[in-house]
N, C-alpha and C positions, 0 to 999 in steps of 0.2 A: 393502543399499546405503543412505548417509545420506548427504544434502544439505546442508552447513552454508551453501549460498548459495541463496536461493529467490527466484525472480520471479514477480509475477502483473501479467499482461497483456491485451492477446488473444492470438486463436491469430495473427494476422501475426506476432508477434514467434517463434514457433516455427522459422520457414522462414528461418533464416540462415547463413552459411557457416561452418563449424567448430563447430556443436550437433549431437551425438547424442544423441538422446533414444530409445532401449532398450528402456523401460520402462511402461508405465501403472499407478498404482498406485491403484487403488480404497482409501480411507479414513473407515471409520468414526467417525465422533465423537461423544461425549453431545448432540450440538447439530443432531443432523441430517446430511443427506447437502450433502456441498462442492459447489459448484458444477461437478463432474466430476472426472477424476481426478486425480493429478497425476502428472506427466510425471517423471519420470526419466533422470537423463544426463549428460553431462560439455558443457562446452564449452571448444575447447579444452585439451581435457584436464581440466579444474577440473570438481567435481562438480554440478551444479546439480539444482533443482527448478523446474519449472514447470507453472502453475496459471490455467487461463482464466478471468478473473474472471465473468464473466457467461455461461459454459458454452460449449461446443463450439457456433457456428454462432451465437454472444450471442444467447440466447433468455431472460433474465434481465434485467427490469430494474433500474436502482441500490435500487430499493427491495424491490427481491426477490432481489437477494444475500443467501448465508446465508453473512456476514461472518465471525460465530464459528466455523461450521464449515471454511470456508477456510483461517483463520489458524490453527485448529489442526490438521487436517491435515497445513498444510506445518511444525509444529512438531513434530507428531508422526513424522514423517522425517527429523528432525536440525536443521532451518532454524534457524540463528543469525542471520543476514543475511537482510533480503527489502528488494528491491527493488520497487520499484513505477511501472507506466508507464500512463499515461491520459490523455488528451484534456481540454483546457482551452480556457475561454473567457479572451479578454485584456480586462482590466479598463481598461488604460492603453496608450495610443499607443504606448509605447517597447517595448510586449511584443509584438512581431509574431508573422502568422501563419505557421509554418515554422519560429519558434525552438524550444527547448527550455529551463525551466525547472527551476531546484530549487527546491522550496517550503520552508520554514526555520515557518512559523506557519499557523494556524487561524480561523477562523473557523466556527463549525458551525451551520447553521439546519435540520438534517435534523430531522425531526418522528417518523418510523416506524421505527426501527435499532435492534433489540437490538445495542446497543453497549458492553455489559458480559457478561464471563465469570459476577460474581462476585453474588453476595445468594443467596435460598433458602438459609441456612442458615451460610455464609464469608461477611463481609463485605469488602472490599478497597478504599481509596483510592490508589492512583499517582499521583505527582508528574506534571504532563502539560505545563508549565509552560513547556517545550521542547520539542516534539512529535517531532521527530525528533532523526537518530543524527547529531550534527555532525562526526563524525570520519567514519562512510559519506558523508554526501552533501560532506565535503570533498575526500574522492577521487573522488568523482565528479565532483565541478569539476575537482580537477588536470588528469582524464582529458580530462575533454570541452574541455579549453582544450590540451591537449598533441594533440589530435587537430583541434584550427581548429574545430571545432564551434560552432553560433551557442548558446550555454550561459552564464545565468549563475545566481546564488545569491540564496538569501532572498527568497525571493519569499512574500508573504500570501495563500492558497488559503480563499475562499467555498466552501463546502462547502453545496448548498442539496439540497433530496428529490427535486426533478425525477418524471417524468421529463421535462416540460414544460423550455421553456427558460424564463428569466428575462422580464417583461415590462419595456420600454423602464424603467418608472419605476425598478423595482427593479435594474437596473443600473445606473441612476444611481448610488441610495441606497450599492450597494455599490461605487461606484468612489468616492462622496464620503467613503467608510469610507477610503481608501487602501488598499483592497483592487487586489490585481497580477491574480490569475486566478480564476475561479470553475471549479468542478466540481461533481460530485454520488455520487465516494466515495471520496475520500481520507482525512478525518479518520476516518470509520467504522475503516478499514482499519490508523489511525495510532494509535487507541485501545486496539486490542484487540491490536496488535502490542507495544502499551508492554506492555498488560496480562501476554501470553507471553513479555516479558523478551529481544523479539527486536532489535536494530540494523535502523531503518528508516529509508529515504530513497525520494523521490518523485522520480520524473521523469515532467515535464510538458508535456506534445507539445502546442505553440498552436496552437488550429485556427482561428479563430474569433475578432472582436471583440464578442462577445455582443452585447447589445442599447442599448448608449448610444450610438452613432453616429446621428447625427439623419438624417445624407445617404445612410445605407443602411438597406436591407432587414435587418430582423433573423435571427440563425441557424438556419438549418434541417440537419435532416439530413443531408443529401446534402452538403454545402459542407464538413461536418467529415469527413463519409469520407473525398473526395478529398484535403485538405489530410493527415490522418491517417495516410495512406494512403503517400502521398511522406516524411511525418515516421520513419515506423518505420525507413528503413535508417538515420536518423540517432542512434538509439534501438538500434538492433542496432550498430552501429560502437561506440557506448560501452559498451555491454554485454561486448561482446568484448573492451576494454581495461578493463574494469576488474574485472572474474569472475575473472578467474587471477591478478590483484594480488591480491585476498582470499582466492582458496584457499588455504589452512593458516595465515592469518596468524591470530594470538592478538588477540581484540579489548580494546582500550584504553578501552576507555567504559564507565557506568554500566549501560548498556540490559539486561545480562544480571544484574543484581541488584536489580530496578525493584520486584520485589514484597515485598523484604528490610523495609523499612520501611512498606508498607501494609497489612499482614494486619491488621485489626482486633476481628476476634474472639478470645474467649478460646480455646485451642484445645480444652481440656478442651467446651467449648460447640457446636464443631462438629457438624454433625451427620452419620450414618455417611455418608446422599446426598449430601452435599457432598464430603465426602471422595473418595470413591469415583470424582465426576462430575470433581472437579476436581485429580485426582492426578499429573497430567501438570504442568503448573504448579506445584502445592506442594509436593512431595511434598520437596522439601530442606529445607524451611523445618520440618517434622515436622508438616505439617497434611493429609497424604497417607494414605490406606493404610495401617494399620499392618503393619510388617514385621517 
C-alpha cells in the first residue's frame, strides 16, 4: 500500500472520526531510525500516512527529531503531499490563542538540525525561496474558511532550537522582525521536504502568546497542552475536508521537480555511497543506482 497524502503530527491527531489506520509500518532509512513508525490507512476513504513527530507518547525533543529520517520514510511510502500540524507561539495580538494558522515563510535560528539530505559525496542547492506548496496550503485556506474555521494565510514562522521557550527580550526582537508565530520544527521539516521533492504546507495550532506580553506570565508547558489540546478537532475537521480533495488529484506545482535544477555535482564525480544513500530522491535525474 502507498500513501500519496502524509501527515506528521502528534498522536491526538490519530483519534478522529473516519481514519482507519490498518497498518504500522516500520521504516528503514540511510539516516537512521524515524521517530516510530508510520501509520498506515485511509481517511475517509483517501489513502493517508501518518507519522508522530516526536514519537509515540513525545519522548523526542525538537532537537532530537531525526528530521531526515521522518521525511524519508514517509517518501519512502509514496508521500507526494505532507501536511504538517504543530503548536505555535503568537508573535502578534491579532494571532490568537485557539486560531489556526498557515505559515507562507521562514525564519530559521535552529543551531543543531542535520537539515540536509545532501554533501558526502552529491552536492544539491534547492531553490527554498518559497518554502512552501502555495497551491496545498491554498486549499487549505478554501477548506478551512468553507468550514467557518478561525484560519488564515501567510503567516512568518521563527523557527528557534528550544527546547527552552523564548526569553521576554527575545520575543520582542522577533515580533520587532514582523515575525506572526514562533516554533521550534517547522523550517527543519520545510527543508528537507523541498529537498524530497514533496508539496508542503504547515498548519499552525496557536497556543500561546510567547513571551512579549509585559502584563503576563510567560509560556509554560502546561498552558500549550490545554489550549493544543481543544486546537486538534479544529485540525482534524480540516483534515477531513481537505485529504479526499487531494486524493488522486495530479499536482500542479513545482514541488515535485525541486531537485531538477540543483544537482550540482558532476555525475560522473559522484561517489558509489552517495549514490547508493541517496537513490530514493535521484534516481530520475540518473544520479541513482545504476540500472
Amino acid at each position: 500500500m502507498t500513501a500519496p497524502i502524509g501527515i506528521i503530527g502528534g498522536s491526538g491527531l490519530y483519534r478522529m472520526e473516519g481514519l482507519a489506520l490498518d497498518r504500522a509500518q516500520e521504516v528503514q532509512t540511510p539516516f537512521g531510525e524515524p521517530s516510530g513508525p508510520v501509520h498506515m490507512g485511509t481517511l475517509d476513504g483517501a489513502p493517508v500516512a501518518f507519522l508522530a513527530r516526536h514519537g509515540e507518547g513525545h519522548r523526542f525533543t525538537p532537537s532530537e527529531v531525526n528530521y531526515r529520517a521522518n521525511l524519508w520514510a514517509l517518501k519512502s511510502v509514496g508521500v507526494e503531499r505532507l501536511i504538517c500540524v504543530s503548536a505555535v507561539g503568537s508573535l502578534q495580538a491579532r494571532h490568537k490563542p485557539g486560531e489556526l494558522r498557515l505559515v507562507s515563510q521562514f525564519i530559521d535560528k535552529t543551531r543543531h538540525r542535520k537539515d540536509t539530505y545532501f554533501g558526502e559525496g552529491l552536492v544539491a542547492h534547492v531553490s527554498f525561496a518559497e518554502p512552501t506548496c502555495a497551491h496545498l496550503s491554498e486549499t487549505l485556506l478554501a477548506s478551512g474558511r468553507a468550514l467557518d474555521l478561525p484560519l488564515e494565510g501567510d503567516a512568518l514562522y521563527v523557527c528557534m532550537e528550544g527546547p527552552a521557550f523564548s526569553t521576554r527580550a527575545e520575543s520582542k526582537l522577533h515580533q520587532s522582525w514582523g515575525a506572526d508565530l514562533i516554533g521550534m520544527t517547522q523550517v527543519t521539516e520545510a527543508r528537507l521536504a523541498r529537498e524530497s521533492e514533496l508539496c508542503y504546507a504547515c498548519i499552525a495550532l496557536v497556543t500561546d502568546y510567547d513571551a512579549w506580553r509585559e502584563e503576563e506570565e510567560g509560556v509554560d508547558a502546561a498552558s500549550v497542552l490545554e489550549v493544543m489540546h481543544a486546537n486538534v478537532d479544529k485540525a482534524q475537521r480540516l483534515l477531513r475536508q481537505v485529504v479526499p480533495q487531494l486524493s488522486g488529484a495530479p499536482r500542479s506545482c513545482a514541488c515535485g521537480e525541486a531537485l531538477k535544477a540543483a544537482l550540482f555535482t558532476a555525475p560522473e564525480a559522484v561517489t558509489p555511497e552517495a549514490r547508493q544513500r541517496l537513490d530514493l530522491l535521484v534516481a530520475k535525474y540518473g544520479y541513482g543506482v545504476a540500472r
